[in-house]
N, C-alpha and C positions, 0 to 999 in steps of 0.2 A: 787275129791278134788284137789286143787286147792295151789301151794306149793306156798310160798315168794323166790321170788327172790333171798334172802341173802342164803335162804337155796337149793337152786335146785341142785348144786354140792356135797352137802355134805348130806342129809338127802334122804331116801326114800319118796315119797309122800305115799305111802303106802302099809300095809305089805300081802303078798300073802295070805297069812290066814285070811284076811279081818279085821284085828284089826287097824284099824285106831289110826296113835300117834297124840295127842295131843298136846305132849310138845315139841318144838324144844329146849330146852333145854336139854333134856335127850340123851345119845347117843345111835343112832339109829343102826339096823341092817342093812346093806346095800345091802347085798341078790347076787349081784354080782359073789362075791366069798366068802363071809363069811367075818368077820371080829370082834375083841374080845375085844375092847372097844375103848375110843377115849378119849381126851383131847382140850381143848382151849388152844390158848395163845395168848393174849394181848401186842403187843409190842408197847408199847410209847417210841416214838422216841424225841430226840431232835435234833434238824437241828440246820446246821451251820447260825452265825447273815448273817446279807446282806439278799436282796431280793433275793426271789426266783421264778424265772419262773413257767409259768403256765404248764409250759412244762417237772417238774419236776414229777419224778416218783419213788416211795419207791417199792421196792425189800426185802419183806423177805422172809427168808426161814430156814427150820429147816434141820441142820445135823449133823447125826450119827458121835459120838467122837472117835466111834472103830466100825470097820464091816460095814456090811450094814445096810443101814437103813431098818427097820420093820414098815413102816408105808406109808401111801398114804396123803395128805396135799391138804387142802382145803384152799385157801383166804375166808374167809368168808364177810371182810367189811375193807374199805378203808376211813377211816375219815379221811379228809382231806390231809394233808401227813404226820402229826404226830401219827395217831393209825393205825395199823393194827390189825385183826383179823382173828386168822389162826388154822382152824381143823386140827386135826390129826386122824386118821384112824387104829387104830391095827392092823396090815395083818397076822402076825404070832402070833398062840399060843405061849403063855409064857410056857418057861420050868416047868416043874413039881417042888411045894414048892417055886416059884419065885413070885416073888411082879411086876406086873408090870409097869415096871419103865425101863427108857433107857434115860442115858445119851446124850444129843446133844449139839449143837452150835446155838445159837439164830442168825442171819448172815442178816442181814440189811445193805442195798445200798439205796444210791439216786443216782439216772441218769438222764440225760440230753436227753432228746427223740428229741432237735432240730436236735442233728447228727446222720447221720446214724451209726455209731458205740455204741450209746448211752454211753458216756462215764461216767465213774464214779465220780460221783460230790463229795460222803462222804462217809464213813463206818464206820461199829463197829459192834463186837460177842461179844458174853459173853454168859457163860456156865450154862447149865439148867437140871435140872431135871427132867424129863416128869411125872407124875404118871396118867397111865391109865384108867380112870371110866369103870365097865364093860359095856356092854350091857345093854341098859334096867336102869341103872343109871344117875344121873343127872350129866351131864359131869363135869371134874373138869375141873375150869378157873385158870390158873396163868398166873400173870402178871408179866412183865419183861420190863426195862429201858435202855435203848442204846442212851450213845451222838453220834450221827454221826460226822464226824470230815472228814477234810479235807485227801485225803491223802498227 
């Protein structure tokens, strides 16, 4: 079997027991080290007016509000430079009687890839609520909205 591209980092092509998935929508087991369910998230970005180089590049990325993060992060797709699309991965079992759910920080950059320092052209966070799909579930998507802004 034969994966998509969008999916090769973040889905199994398929599972040792010979059950082939069908849905790339459903979250997969990842067989690795185990893993206990996963989540999307959609960040639409708005960039600052004035053109913008082709040479720009969006940076998101999900962080833990308290402790470490319990998860592993996949880009899954880059539309143009206003969407991203980014897995999450459950690494740790959830405490006993717990909702899977962990608080983070939605944290989007634009960079300038002409320098070598890649300097930071805009930013913006804003605070999210993950909830977990298990295993074998059709992943949950939430979407989240960020103006990037100059700093």
């Amino acid at each position: 079997m034969t994966c998509g591209a969008v999916f090769v980092a973040s889905a199994a092509c398929s599972d040792p027991t010979g059950n082939e998935s069908s849905d790339p929508a459903r979250c997969e087991q990842t067989y690795e080290f185990g893993n206990y369910g996963c989540v999307r998230v959609v960040a639409l970005l708005s960039v600052p007016d004035g053109p913008l180089s082709a040479h720009m590049k969006t940076h998101v990325r999900l962080r833990a509000m308290s402790g470490q993060d319990r998860w592993t992060e996949t880009v899954l797709s880059e539309r143009e430079i206003r969407m991203v699309t980014i897995q999450a991965q459950l690494m740790l079992a959830p405490l006993p009687h717990r909702v899977d759910t962990v608080s983070v920080w939605v944290v989007a950059q634009l960079r300038d890839l002409t320098q070598s320092s890649a300097p930071m052209v805009a930013i913006d966070s804003v605070r999210h609520l993950l909830r977990f799909a298990p295993v074998g579930a059709l992943a949950t998507v939430d979407t989240v909205s960020l103006q990037l802004k100059r700093p």
